[in-house]
Structures are given as structure tokens and as C-alpha cells.
N, C-alpha and C positions, 0 to 999 in steps of 0.2 A: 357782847356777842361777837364772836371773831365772823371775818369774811369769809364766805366758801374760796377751796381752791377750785382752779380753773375745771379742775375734775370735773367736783361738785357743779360746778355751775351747767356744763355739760348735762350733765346728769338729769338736773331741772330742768335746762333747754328739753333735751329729750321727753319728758313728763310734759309739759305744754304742747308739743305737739300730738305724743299720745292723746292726753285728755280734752285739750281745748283745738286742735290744730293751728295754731300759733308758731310758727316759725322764729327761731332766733329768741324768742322771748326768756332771760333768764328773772322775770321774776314780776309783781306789781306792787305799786307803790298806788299809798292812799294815809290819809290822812283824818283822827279824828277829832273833835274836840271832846276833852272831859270836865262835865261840870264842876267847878268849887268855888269855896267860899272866896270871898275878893280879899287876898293880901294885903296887911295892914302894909298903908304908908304906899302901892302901889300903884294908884292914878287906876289908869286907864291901858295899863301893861297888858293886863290879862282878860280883858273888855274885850269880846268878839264882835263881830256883823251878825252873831247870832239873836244879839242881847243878851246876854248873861256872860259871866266871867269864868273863863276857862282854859287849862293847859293843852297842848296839842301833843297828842299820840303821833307819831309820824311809824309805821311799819311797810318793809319789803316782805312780802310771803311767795310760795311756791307756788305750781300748777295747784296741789291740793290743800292751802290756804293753811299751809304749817309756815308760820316768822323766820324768815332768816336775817334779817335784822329791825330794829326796834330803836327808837329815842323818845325820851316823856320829857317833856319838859318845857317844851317852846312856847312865849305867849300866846296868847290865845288871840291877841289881834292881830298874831301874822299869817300871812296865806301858805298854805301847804307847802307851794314853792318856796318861801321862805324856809319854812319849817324844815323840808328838804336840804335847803341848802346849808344848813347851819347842823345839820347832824353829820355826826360824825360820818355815817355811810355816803351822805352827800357829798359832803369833802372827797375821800375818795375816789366817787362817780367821778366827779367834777375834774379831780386831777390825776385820773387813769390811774388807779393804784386797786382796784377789785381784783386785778389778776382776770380779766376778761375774755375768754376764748376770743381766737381772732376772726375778722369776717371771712365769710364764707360764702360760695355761691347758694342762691338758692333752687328747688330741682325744676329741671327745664328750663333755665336762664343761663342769660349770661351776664350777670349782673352780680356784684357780691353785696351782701347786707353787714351789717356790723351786729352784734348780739345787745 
């Protein structure tokens, strides 16, 4: 799933403040686990703090909870933030490559916010 350009991101900003009033926000991140059977030869890889053994969903969605990016894959004993960090989008986040609109003041401040 490619990255929005800075448009796009715009764009979604704009939508969270529409819908949610959320300033700056281009997007949410959340994280799920999906149940499966335990991989043979795997230990304790895909062993949750749930109890049960499971891959972790990691997704970014918009104001109106349509993906703009997605990763399946991560064990399931790591925590979201892990899971975040090792996905591809994370990477990016991580080392300024989403193409991010720049910060901006917010209204009636004098303060700028980053998105």
C-alpha cells in the first residue's frame, strides 16, 4: 500500500477536523492481534500477554476508518509499538520519509504543531 502524498495527507488532516475536530491529526494507528494456530518449531514467537498465539495487524486509517496503510505479520508477543516500528510505515514515520505536510500554526496561537 504506497504512502499518501503530502496532498492526500492534507486532505485527511482536513477530514479529522471536519469529523472529529482534531487538529493536525493525519491519521490513527492501532494495533490488533489475530488468533492462529501455534507455528510448528516456533517457541514462544507468536505467544501473546493475551494467552493464545497470534500475528499482529498493525493499521493507519483516516478520519472515517478507511486503511491507509496496513502490516500483518508481527509476532504476536510484541507490543504494538514494536509492531509499529518494524513495519514498513513505521520505518518511514520514524525516519521522515511520509512526505508530511509541514508544521503549522494552530488558530488563535502562536505556537506551531507538527502533523
Amino acid at each position: 500500500m504506497p504512502n499518501p502524498t503530502k496532498e492526500q495527507w492534507l486532505k485527511v488532516a482536513d477530514r479529522y477536523w471536519e469529523l472529529w475536530n482534531l487538529l493536525n491529526c493525519v491519521g490513527a494507528i492501532d494495533g490488533k492481534h489475530i488468533k492462529i494456530k501455534a507455528p510448528p518449531n516456533s517457541g514462544s514467537s507468536f505467544y501473546n500477554y493475551k494467552g493464545y498465539f497470534s500475528i499482529v495487524l498493525m493499521a493507519v486509517s483516516d478520519a472515517d476508518g478507511l486503511f491507509l496503510s496496513v502490516d500483518i505479520g508481527e509476532y504476536g508477543r510484541n507490543s504494538d509499538g514494536r509492531a509499529l516500528k518494524e513495519s514498513e510505515f513505521g520505518k518511514a514515520l520514524f525516519n521522515d520519509q511520509l512526505s508530511l505536510p509541514e508544521t503549522t500554526y494552530l488558530p488563535g496561537g502562536e505556537d506551531i504543531f507538527p502533523y
